[in-house]
C-alpha positions in Angstrom: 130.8 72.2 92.2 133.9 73.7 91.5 134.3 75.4 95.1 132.9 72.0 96.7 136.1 70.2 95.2 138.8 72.5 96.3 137.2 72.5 100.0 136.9 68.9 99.6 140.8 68.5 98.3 141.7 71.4 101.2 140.4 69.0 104.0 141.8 65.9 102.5 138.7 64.5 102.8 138.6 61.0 101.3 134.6 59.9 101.5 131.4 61.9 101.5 128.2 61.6 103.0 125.4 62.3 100.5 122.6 63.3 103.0 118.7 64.3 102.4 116.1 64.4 104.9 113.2 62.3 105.0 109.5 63.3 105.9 110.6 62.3 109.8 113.6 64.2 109.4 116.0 60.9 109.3 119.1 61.4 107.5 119.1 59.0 104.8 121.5 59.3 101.6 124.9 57.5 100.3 128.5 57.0 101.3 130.8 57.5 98.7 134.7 57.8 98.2 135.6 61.2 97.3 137.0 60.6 93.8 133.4 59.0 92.9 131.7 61.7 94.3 133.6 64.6 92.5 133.1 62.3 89.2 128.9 62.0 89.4 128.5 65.1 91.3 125.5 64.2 93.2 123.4 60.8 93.7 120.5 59.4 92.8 118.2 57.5 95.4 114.4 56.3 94.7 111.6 58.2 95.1 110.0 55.9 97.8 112.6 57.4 100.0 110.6 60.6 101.0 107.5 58.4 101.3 109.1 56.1 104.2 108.1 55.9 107.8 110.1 56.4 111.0 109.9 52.1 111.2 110.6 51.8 108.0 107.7 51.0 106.3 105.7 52.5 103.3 102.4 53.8 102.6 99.3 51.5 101.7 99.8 50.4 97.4 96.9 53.1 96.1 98.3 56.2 98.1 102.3 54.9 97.1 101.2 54.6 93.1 99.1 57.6 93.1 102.2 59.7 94.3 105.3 57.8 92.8 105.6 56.6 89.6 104.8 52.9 89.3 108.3 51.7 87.9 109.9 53.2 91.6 112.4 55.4 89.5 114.8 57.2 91.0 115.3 61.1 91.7 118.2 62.9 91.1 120.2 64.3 94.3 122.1 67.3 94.0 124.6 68.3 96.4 124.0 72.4 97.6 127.6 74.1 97.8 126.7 76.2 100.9 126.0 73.2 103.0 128.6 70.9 103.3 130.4 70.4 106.1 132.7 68.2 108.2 132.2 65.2 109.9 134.5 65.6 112.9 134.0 62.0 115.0 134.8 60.0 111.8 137.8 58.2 112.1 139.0 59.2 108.4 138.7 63.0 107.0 135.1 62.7 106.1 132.5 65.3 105.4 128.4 65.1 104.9 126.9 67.2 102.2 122.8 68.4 102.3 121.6 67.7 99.0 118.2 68.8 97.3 116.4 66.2 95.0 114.9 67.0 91.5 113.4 64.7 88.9 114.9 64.1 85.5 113.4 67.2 84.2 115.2 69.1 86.9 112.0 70.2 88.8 111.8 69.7 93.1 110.6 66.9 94.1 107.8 68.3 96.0 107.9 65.7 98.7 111.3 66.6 99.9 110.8 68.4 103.8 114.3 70.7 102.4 112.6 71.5 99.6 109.2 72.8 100.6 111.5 75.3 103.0 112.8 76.8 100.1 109.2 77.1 98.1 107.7 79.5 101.4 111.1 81.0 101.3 110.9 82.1 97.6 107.0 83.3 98.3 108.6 85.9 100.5 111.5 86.7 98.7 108.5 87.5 96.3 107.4 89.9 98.6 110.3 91.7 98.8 110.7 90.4 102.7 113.6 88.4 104.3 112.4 86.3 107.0 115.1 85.1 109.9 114.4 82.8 112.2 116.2 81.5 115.7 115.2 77.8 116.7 115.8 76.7 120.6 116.0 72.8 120.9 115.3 70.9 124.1 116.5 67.4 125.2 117.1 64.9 127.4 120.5 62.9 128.7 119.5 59.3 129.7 121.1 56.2 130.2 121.4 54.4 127.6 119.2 51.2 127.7 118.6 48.2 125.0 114.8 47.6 126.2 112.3 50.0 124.7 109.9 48.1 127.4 111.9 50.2 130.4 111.4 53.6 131.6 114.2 56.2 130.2 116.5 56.9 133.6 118.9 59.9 133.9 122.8 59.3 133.2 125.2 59.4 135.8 127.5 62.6 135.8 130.9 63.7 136.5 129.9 63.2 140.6 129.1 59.9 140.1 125.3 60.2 141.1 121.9 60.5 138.8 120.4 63.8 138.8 117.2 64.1 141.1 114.7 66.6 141.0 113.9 69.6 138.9 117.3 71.4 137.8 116.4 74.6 136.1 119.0 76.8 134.6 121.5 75.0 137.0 124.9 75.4 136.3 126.6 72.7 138.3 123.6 70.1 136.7 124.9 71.6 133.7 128.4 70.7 134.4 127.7 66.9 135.5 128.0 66.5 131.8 130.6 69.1 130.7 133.2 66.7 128.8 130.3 65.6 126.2 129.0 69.3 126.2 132.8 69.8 125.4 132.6 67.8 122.7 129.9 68.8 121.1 130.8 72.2 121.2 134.5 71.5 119.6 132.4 69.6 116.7 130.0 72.3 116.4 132.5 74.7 116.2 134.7 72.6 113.9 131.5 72.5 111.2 130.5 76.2 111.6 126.8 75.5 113.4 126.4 78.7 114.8 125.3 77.3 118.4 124.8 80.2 121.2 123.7 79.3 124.8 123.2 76.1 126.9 120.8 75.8 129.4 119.7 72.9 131.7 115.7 73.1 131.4 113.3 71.9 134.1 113.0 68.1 133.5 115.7 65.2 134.8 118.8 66.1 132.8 116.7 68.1 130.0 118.9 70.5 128.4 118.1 73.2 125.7 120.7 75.0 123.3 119.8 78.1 121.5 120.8 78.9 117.7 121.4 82.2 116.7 118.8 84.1 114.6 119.6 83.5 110.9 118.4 82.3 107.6 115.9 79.7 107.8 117.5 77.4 105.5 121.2 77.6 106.9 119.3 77.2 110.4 117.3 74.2 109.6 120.4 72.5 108.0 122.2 73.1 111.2 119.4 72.1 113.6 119.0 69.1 111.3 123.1 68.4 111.8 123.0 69.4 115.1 120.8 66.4 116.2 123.3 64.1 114.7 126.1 66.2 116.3 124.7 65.6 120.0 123.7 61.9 119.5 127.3 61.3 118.3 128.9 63.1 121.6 126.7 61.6 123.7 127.6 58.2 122.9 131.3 59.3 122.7 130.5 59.4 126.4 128.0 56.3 126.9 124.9 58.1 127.1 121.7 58.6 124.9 120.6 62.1 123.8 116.8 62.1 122.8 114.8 64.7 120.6 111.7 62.9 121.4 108.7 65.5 122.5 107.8 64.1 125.5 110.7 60.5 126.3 109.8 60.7 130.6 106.7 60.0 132.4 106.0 63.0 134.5 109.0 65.0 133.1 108.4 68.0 131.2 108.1 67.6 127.0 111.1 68.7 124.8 110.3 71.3 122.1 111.5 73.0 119.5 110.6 77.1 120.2 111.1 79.0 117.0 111.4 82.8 117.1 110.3 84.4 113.8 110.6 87.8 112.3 110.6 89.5 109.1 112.7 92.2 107.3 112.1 94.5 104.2 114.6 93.1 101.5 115.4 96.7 100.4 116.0 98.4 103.8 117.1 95.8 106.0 114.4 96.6 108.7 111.9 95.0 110.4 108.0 95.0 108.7 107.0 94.3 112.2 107.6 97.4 113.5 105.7 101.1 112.7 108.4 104.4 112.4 107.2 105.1 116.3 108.0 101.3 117.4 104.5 100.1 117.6 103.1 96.7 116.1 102.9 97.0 112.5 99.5 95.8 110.3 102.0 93.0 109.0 102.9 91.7 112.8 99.5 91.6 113.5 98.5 90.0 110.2 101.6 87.4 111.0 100.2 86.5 114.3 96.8 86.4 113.3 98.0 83.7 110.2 99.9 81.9 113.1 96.4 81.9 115.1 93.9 80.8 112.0 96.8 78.1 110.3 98.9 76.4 112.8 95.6 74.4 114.4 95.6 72.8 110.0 99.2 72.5 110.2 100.0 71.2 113.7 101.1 67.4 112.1 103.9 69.4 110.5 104.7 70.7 114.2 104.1 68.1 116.1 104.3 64.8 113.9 103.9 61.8 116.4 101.9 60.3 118.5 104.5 60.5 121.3 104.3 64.8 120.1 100.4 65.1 121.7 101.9 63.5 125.2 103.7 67.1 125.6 99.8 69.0 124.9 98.2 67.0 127.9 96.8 69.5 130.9 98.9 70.7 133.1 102.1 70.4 131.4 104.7 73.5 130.7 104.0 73.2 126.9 101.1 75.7 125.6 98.1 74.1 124.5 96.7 77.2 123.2 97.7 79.6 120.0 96.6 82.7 122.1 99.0 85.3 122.0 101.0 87.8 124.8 103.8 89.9 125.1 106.1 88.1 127.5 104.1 85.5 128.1 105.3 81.7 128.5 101.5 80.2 128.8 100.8 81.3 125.0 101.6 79.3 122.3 102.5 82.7 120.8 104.7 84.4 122.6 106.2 88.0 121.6 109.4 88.8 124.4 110.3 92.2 125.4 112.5 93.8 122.6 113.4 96.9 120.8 111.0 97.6 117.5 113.6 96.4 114.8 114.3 93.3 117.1 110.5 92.2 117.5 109.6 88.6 116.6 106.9 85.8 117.7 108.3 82.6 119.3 106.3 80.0 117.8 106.2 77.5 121.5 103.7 74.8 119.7 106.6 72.7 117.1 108.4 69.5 119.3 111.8 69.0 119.3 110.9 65.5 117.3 109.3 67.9 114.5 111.5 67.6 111.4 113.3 71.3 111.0 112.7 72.1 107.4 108.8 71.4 107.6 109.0 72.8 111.1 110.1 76.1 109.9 108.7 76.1 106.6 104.8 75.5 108.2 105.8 77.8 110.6 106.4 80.6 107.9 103.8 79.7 105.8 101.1 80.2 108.6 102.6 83.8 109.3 102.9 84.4 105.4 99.4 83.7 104.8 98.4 85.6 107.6 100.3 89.0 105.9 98.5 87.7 103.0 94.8 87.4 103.7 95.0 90.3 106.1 94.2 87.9 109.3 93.3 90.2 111.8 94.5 88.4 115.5 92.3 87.8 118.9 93.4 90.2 121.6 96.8 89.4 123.1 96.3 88.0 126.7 97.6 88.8 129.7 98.0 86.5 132.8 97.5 82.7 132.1 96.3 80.9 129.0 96.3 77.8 129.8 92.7 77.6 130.8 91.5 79.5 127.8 89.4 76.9 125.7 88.4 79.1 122.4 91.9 78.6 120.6 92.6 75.0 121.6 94.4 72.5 119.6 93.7 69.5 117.9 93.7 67.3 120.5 95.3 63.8 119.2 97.1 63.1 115.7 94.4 61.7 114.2 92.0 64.9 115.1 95.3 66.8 113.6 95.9 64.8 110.5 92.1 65.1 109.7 92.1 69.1 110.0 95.6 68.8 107.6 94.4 66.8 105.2 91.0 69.2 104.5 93.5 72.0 104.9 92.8 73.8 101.3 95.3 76.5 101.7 97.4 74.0 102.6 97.8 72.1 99.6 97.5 75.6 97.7 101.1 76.2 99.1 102.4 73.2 99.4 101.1 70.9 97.4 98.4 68.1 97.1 100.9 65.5 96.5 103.0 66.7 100.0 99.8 66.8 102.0 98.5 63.5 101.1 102.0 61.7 101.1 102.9 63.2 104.6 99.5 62.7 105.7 99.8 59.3 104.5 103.1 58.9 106.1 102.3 59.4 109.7 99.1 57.5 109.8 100.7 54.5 108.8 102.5 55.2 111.7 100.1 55.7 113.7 98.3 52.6 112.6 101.8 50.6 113.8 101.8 52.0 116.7 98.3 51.1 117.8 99.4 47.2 117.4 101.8 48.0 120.3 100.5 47.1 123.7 102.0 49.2 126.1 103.3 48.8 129.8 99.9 50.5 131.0 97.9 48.0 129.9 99.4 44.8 130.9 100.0 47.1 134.3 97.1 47.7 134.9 94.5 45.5 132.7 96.1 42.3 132.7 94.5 40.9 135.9 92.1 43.1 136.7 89.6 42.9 134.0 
C-alpha cells in the first residue's frame, strides 16, 4: 500500500475510485477522497453485489440465501497495487483502482469474475506454464439516441455526412472520427493501456482496436478500463460507443477475438511448438479442450440474449468450434506464425462478454484440454460454416442448460459461481422476455 500512496501523493490525486467488476462486467465500487482511502485501505461493499443483473435486479430468494449469507454482510475489497491507474477526463486529479474482494477470513470471494481469472491462472502457474493472451475488441459509433424503441443510426463525422455502406479497413472512414480516436488514445496512453492497432471493421461505423499480447490479468483489467475509456471519449464528442454483440439489424456482430498461447515458466518458450516447429501434443490437447469445453462454457462467452443474435446463419461470426490454420470461418482459428509465436484465436467470446470470465473460461477450456489429453477433430480447410457436427448451443437458455450440468465446470470454478452466474443471467433473460419488441407490434399487431 505503501507504493499506492506515494503514486497517489505523486499525482496529486485527491479522490479514488474503488472499482470491482460485477458478473456483467459493470464497474461498480465507491468514491472516496484520497485521505479516506489511504486511511481504510480498501472498501467494503455487500455481497449481493456480484449476484446483481445488468437491470439491476437480484436473483429469485432460494438461489440469493443459498449463495449469500442471510444477514447480506459485506465482503472486504482490497485494492491490487499493480492496477491502479488514472482517470484522465475527470475534472479533479482522480484515479480508479481494481480491487479483489475476500471475506473476513481473507479467502476470494468465489463469485468475483476478477477473481476466478486468477484461480485458472494459478492452475497453470502450477504447471509450470505462463499463459499470454491478446484480446481484439470490436464496436460500433452511433448516434446517440434517448429511445431504446429506435433503431441505432451511424454518427455523423468530421465530413458532415453518416457513413453508408460497408467500410472495411478504411482509413478515411477511420478518420471521420479521428478527434475522439485522439482522445482516447491520449487517455490510453496517459493510464499505460497498452493499446496497438485501430481498424474500421465491416459494419456501419464498427471499429476494432487490438491489445498487445500480455498477461491475462493486466489485459483483462485494461480491456475492462478500456470500455470505460471509449464510452467516455465518445461522449466527449457527442456520440455513443457500444460493446453490445450484435447493437444493428443487418450489421455485422461485435466480438471479442482472443489469441491464446502458452509458454514454459522455466525457458520462456512456447509448449505449443515441437524442437522442429511442428504442433506440439499440448497445442493439440489445447485445441481439443477448446473443442470438448467451450460448447459448456459459451454463457461465459457470450452472456446475453442480444450475444446469440451474432451466432444466426449467415453472419461473419463462426458458429462452429472447428478448427484451421488461417481460417476466419472457424471458431478456432490458428494464423500463420513462426513456432515460438503460435497461438489459437478464440473467435466465439462477444465484445459484451465480461473480460475476466472471458479470458478466464477461455483458459480453462484449453487447460483442461492439456489436462485430460483431448485429442482434437481434424483441422478444416475451406469453409466451416456449413459444418453441423461441432455446432453451438443455439440460444441462452440451450447454453445456460449445458453450463449448469457442466461437472468439470464447477470442479474449477466452483458450484457456487456456476449456479450464481447461472442464476444471474436467467433472471435476465426472464426480464427480457416481458419486453415486447418492435417486431411484434410491426408485424403482429394487426395482422393476427
Amino acid at each position: 500500500m505503501k507504493d499506492l500512496e506515494s503514486w497517489l501523493k505523486e499525482r496529486r490525486i485527491t479522490e479514488v475510485e474503488c472499482l470491482v467488476s460485477d458478473i456483467t462486467g459493470i464497474a461498480r465500487g465507491k468514491i472516496a477522497p484520497v485521505s479516506k482511502f489511504v486511511a481504510e485501505k480498501g472498501m467494503r461493499l455487500p455481497e449481493s453485489v456480484l449476484l446483481q443483473t445488468v437491470t439491476g435486479d437480484y436473483v429469485e430468494d432460494d438461489i440469493y440465501y443459498s449463495l449469500l449469507d442471510p444477514a447480506d454482510i459485506d465482503m472486504i475489497c482490497k485494492p491490487d497495487i499493480s492496477a491502479a491507474y488514472p482517470v484522465p477526463w475527470a475534472l479533479e486529479p482522480t484515479a480508479q483502482v481494481i480491487h479483489d474482494c475476500f471475506d473476513k477470513q481473507g479467502n476470494p470471494i468465489e463469485l468475483s469474475p476478477r477473481n476466478q481469472l486468477k484461480k485458472i491462472l494459478r492452475l497453470y502457474a502450477d504447471q509450470g506454464w505462463q499463459p499470454v493472451v491478446a484480446p481484439e475488441m470490436e464496436f460500433y459509433l452511433t448516434k446517440r439516441c434517448e429511445d431504446p424503441d429506435l433503431p441505432l443510426q451511424p454518427p455523423i463525422g468530421r465530413s458532415g455526412r453518416q457513413e453508408t455502406g460497408r467500410q472495411s479497413f478504411s482509413i478515411d472512414a477511420a478518420n471521420e472520427f479521428d478527434p475522439l480516436f485522439e482522445d482516447m488514445y491520449d487517455w490510453c496512453e496517459e493510464q499505460g493501456l497498452d493499446i496497438d492497432t485501430l481498424i474500421h471493421e465491416e459494419g456501419t461505423a464498427q471499429m476494432e482496436i487490438n491489445f498487445r499480447h500480455g498477461d491475462p490479468l493486466v489485459l483483462a483489467d485494461q480491456v475492462f478500463l478500456f470500455k470505460r475509456t471509449l464510452r467516455e471519449a465518445a461522449l466527449k464528442h457527442d456520440v455513443a460507443a457500444t460493446f453490445m454483440a450484435k447493437p444493428v439489424t443487418n450489421e455485422p456482430g461485435s466480438a471479442m477475438h482472443l489469441h491464446q498461447s502458452v509458454l514454459d515458466i522455466a525457458s520462456g518458450e512456447s509448449v505449443f511448438a515441437n524442437a522442429d516447429g511442428t504442433h506440439s501434443d499440448l497445442f493439440l490437447w489445447h485445441v481439443g479442450g477448446l473443442q470438448k469445453y467451450i460448447p459448456e462454457a459459451l454463457p461465459l462467452m457470450a452472456p446475453n440474449v442480444n450475444s446469440f443474435r451474432r451466432f444466426l446463419p449467415d453472419t461473419s461470426a463462426p458458429v462452429n468450434v472447428e478448427w484451421g490454420e488461417e481460417n476466419r470461418t472457424c471458431g478456432l482459428r490458428v494464423p500463420d506464425s513462426s513456432p515460438h509465436n503460435r497461438r489459437v484465436e478464440n473467435r466465439l467470446p462477444g465484445a459484451d462478454a465480461n473480460v475476466y470470465l472471458a479470458i478466464a473460461a477461455s483458459l480453462l477450456c484449453g487447460y483442461m484440454g492439456m489436462i485430460k489429453q483431448v485429442a482434437p477433430s481434424a483441422p478444416v480447410k475451406g469453409r466451416a460454416f456449413e459444418r453441423r457436427n461441432l455446432r453451438l448451443p443455439f440460444t441462452l437458455e440451450q447454453a445456460l442448460e449445458r453450463m449448469e450440468h457442466c461437472h468439470e465446470l464447477e470442479e474449477y470454478m466452483g458450484r457456487k459461481f456456476v449456479q450464481g452466474y447461472v442464476a444471474v443471467k436467467r433472471v435476465e433473460n426472464e426480464n427480457f422476455k416481458r419486453v415486447i419488441s418492435s417486431w411484434e407490434r410491426e408485424f403482429l399487431l394487426l395482422s393476427v
